[in-house]
N, C-alpha and C positions, 0 to 999 in steps of 0.2 A: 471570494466565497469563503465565508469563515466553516470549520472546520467544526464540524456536531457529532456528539455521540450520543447513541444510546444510553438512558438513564441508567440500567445496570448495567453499561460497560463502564460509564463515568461510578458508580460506588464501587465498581471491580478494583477500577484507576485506584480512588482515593484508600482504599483500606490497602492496597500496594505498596503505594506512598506513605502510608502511615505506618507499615511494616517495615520498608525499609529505611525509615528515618530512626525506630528505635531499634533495628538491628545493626545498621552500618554507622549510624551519627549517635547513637545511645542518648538519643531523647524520643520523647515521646510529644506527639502533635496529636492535635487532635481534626475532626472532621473541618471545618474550617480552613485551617490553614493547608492542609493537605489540598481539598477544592481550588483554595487559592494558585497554589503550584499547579495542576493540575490547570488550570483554566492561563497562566500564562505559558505553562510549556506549550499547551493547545495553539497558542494566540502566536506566540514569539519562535518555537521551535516547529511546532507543526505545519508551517506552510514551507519550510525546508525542506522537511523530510519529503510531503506532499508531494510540489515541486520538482523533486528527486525523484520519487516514484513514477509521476508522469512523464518525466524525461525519459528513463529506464526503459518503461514503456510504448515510448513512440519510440524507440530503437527498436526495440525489439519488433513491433508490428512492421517499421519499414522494411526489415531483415526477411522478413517471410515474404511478404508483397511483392518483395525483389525476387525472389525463387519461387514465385508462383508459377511464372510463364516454365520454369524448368521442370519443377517437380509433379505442376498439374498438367502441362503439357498432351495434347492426345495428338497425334498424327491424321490429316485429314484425308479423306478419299483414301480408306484402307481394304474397303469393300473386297475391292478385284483383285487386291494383293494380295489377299488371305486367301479368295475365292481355290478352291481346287482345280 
């Protein structure tokens, strides 16, 4: 499943990328190029990250699932034990 963003998060991306290529690399790029990085970090580093998140993820949902029976726990037939 390739990896899509929203058209103003991708111009958010690209003018990011275009800010820090002439702040940290002291050149300046332009729209284009910037897009280009930008659509291979998507393609080559983003199913990484992706990947990683969904792992992270299904950790952490099994972590709870697992402490369900503990923390949602109710005691049954408590009626007559309470009862006065």
């Amino acid at each position: 499943m390739p990896i899509e963003l929203e058209p103003e998060t991708g111009k958010k991306l690209v003018a990011s990328i275009k800010r820090y290529f002439a702040e940290h690399m002291e050149e300046e790029i332009g729209d284009l190029k910037a897009g280009l990085l930008l659509d291979f970090c998507l393609r080559e580093i983003g199913p990484c990250i992706y990947n990683q998140a969904i792992s992270d993820a299904q950790v952490f949902m099994q972590e709870k699932v697992v402490d369900l029976d503990i923390s949602l726990y109710e005691p049954e037939f408590g009626y007559w034990t309470d009862a006065p």
